[in-house]
TORMIPA-438999 format. One record per atom (N, C-alpha, C, O): residue in one letter; z, y, x. Coordinates in steps of 0.1 Angstrom, whole numbers, plus 5000, padded with zeros to 4 digits. Layout:
BEGIN
aZYX;...
***
This chain:
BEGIN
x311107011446;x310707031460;x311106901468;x312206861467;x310106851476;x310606731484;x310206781501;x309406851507;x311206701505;x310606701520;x310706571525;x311206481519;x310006561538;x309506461543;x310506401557;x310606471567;x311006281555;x311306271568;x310806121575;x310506011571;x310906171584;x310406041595;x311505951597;x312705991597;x311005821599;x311705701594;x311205591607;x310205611613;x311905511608;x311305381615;x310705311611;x310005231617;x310705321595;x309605211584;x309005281581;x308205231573;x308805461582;x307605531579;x308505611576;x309705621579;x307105711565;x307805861554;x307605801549;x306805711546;x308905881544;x309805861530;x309406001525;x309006071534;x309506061514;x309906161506;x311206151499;x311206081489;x312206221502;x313106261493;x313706391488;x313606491495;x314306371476;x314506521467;x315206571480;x315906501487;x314606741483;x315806781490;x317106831483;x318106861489;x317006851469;x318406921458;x319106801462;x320206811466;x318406661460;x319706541460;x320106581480;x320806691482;x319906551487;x320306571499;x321206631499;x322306601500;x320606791498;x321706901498;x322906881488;x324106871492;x322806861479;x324206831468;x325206681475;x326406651472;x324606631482;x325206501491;x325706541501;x326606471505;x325506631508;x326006711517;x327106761515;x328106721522;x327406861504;x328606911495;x329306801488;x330406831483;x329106741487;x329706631479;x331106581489;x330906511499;x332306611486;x333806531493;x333506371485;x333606361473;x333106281494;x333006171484;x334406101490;x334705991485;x335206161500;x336106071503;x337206141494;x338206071492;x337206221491;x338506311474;x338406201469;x339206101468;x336606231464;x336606151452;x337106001450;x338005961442;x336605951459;x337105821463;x338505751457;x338905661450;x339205871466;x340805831468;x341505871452;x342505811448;x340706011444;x341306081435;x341305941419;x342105921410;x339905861422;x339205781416;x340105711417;x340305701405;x341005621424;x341605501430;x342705521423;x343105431416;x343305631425;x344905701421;x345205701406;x346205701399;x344005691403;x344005731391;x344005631378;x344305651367;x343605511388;x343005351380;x344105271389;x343705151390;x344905281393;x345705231402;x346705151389;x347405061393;x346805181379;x348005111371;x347004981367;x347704891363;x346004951367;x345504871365;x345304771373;x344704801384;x345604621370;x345704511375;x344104471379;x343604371373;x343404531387;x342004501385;x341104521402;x341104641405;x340804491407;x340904531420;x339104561421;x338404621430;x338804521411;x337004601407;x337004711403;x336204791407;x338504741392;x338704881390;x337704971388;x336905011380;x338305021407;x337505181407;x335705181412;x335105281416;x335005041410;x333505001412;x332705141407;x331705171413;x333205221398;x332105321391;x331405271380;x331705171374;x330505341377;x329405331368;x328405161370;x327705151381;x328405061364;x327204951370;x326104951368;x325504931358;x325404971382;x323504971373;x323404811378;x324004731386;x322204821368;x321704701372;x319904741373;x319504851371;x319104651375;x317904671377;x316904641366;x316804531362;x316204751361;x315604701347;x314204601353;x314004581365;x313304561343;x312004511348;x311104611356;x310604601367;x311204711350;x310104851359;x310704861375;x310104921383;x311504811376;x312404851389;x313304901391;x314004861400;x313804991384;x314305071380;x315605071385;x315604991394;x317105141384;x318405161385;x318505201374;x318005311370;x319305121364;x319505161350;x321405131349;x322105041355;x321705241340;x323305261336;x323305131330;x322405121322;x324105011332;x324404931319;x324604931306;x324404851298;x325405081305;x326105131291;x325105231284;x325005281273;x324405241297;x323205351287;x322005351295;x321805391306;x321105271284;x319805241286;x318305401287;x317205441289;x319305431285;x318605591287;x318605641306;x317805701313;x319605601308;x320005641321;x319105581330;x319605471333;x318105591334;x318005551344;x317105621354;x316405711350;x317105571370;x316705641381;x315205521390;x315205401392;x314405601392;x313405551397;x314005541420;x313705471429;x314805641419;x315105611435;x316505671435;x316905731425;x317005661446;x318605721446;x318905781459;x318605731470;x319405911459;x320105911475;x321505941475;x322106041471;x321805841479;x323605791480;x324405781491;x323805741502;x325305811492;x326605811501;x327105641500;x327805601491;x326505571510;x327705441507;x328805431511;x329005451523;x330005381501;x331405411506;x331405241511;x331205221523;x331605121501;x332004991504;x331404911498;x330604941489;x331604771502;x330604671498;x331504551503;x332204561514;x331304401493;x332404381491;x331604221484;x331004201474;x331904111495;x331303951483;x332503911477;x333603901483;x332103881465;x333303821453;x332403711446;x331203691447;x333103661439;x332803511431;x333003591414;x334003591408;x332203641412;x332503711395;x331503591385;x330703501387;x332303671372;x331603591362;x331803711351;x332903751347;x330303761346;x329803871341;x329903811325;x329803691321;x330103891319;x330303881300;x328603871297;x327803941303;x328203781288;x327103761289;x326303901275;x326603961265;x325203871282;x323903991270;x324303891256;x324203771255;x324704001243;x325003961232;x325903921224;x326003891212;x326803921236;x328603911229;x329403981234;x329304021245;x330404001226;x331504111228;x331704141242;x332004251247;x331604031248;x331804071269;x331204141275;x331404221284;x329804121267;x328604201275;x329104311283;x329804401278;x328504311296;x328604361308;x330204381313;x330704471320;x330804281308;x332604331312;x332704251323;x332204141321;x333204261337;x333804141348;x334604061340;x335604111334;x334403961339;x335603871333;x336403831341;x337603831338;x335803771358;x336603701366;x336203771381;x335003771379;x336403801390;x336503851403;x337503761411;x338603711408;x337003761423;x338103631433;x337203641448;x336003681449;x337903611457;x338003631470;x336703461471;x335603461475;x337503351468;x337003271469;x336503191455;x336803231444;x335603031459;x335103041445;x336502961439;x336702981427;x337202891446;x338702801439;x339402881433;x340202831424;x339303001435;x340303151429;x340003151415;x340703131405;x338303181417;x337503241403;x337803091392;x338103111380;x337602961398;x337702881389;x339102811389;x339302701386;x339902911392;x341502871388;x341402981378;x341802941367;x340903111378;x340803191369;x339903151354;x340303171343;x339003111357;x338303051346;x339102951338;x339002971326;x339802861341;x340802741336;x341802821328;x342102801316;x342302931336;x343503011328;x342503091312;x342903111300;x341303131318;x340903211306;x340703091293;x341103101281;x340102971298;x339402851289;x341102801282;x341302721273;x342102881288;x343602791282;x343902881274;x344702851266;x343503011274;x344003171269;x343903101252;x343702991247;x344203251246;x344003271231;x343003241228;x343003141220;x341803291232;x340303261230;x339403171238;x338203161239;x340303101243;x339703021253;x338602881243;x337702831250;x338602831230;x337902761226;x336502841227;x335502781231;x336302991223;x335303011223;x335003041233;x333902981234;x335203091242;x334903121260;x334402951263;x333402941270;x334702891261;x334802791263;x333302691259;x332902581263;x332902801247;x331702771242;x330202801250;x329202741251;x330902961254;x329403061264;x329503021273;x328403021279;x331002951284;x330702991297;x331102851302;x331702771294;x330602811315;x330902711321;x331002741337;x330002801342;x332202701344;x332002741361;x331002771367;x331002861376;x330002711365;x328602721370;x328002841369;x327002871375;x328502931360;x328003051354;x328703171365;x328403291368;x329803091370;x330803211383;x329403211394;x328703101396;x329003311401;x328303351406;x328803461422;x329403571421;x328303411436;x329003491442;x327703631447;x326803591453;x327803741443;x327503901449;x327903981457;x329104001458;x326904051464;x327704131472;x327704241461;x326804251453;x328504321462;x328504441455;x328904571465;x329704561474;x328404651463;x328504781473;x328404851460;x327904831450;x329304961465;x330005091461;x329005231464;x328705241476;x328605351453;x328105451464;x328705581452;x329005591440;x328605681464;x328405801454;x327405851458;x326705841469;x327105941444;x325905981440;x325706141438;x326706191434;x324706231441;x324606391443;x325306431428;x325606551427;x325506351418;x325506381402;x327306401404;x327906471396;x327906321414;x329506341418;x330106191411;x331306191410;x329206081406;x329405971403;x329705891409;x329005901419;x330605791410;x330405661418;x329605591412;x329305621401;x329105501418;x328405371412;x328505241420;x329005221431;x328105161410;x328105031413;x326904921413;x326104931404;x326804811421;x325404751418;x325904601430;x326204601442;x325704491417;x326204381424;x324504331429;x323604331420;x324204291443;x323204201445;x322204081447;x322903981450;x321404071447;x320803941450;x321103881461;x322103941466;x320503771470;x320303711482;x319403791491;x319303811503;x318803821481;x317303901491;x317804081491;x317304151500;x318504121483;x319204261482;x320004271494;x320104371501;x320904141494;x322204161507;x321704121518;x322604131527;x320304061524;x319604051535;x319004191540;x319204261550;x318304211529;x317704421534;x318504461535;x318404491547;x320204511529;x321504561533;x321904551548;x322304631557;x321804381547;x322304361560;x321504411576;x321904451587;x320104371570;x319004501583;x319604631582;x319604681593;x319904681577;x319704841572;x320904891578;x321005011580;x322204781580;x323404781586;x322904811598;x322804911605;x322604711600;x322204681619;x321604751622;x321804791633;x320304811615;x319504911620;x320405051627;x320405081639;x321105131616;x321705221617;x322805171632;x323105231642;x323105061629;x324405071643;x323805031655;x324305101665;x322804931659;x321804931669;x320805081677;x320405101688;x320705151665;x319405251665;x320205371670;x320005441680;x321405401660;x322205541659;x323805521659;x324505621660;x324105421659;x325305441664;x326405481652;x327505521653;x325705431640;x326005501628;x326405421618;x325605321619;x327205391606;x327705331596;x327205371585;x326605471587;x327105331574;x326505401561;x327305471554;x326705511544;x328405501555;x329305551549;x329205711556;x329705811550;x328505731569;x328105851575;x326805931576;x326606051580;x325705831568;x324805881565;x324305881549;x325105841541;x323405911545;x322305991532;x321705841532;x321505771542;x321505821524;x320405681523;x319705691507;x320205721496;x318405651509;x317705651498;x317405481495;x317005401504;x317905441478;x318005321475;x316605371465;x316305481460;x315605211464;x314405211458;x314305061455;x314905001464;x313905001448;x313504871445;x311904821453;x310904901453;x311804721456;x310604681456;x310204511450;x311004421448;x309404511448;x308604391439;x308404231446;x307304201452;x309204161446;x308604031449;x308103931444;x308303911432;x307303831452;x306403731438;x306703581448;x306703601460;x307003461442;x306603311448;x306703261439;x307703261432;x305503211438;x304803121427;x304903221416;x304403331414;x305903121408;x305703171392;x307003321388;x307303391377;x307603321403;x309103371401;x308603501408;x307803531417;x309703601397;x309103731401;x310503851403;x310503911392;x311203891409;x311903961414;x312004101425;x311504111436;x313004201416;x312904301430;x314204281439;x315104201437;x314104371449;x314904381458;x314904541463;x314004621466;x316404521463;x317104671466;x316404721483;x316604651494;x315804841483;x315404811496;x316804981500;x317605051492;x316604991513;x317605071518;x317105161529;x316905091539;x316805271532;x316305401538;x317205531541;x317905601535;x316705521558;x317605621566;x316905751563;x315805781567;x318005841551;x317705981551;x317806081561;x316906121568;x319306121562;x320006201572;x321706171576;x322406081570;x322006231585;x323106191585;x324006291581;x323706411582;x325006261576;x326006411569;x326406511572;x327206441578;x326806611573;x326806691580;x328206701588;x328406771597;x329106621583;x330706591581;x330906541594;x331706581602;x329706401598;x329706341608;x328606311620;x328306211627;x328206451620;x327406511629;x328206561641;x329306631641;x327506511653;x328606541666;x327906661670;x328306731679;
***
């Protein structure tokens, strides 16, 4: 069953089961229970969640399981966050692991120097080069399934983010962490280059932070 709501970029359809279960959903427990819990770990990506990344179809796909995936999402966003990371590449033992995370890029590539000096540093040394450190925004959400998730983005991903911010705080007075939002991909083309981008949609607002 879906229902329809009115939008400033139009209708939308979204599940109302996902809504309703986002509603019930304590994502601020989870949050904190999630943190407490990974907290012995030296890692300040840590408690990120689950990582999708975006398949060719558009898609929101589990990294770890290629089965998993979601054609649209309605999510609670908790946080979002630019870092200088450098991702384990498709086909070697790293694959999909953060290897490096840092505030700035001098951090990430003081970090990289330490890995290239480590134990394994000749072969690190082989896959990766500074140039490969990359800075994303990454935003945090939970999900009606009671998941966190994770999803680091493009240039053109953290531009629609960044409308979708302002929209809500110009329009409503509202943060995203207080409302329902439906994430969907959409398709872009120049020239020969072909990319999606995360787009971002005002569902409802929660019922938690309803005046």
């Amino acid at each position: 069953m879906t229902t329809k709501v009115e939008q400033e970029t139009g209708t939308t359809e979204v599940a109302k089961s996902s809504t309703t279960a986002l509603q019930k959903v304590d994502y601020t427990s989870m949050v904190k229970a999630f943190r407490k819990k990974n907290q012995e770990f030296d890692l300040d990506m840590v408690d990120l969640g689950i990582r999708l990344t975006i398949d060719p179809k558009g898609r929101f796909q589990n990294k770890d399981d290629e089965n998993d995936v979601h054609d649209s999402m309605a999510v609670v966003i908790l946080s979002g966050a630019a870092k200088f990371n450098l991702w384990g590449e498709d086909g070697t033992p790293d694959e999909g692991t953060l290897l490096i995370t840092a505030d700035t890029l001098e951090e990430a590539e003081n970090a990289f120097d330490e890995l290239s000096a480590g134990e394994n540093g000749e072969v690190f040394g082989q896959i990766y080069s500074k140039s490969d450190i990359s800075q994303r925004y990454i935003i945090t959400f939970a999900a009606d399934d009671g998941n966190l998730y994770a999803i680091d983005m493009s240039k053109s991903s953290r531009f629609s983010f960044t409308n979708y911010v302002k929209m809500l705080f110009t329009s409503k007075s509202l943060g995203v962490s207080e409302v329902i939002t439906k994430l969907t991909t959409e398709g872009r083309k120049k020239g020969k280059n072909t990319w999606n981008v995360v787009v971002f949609t005002f569902v409802e607002v929660l019922d938690a932070c309803k005046q």
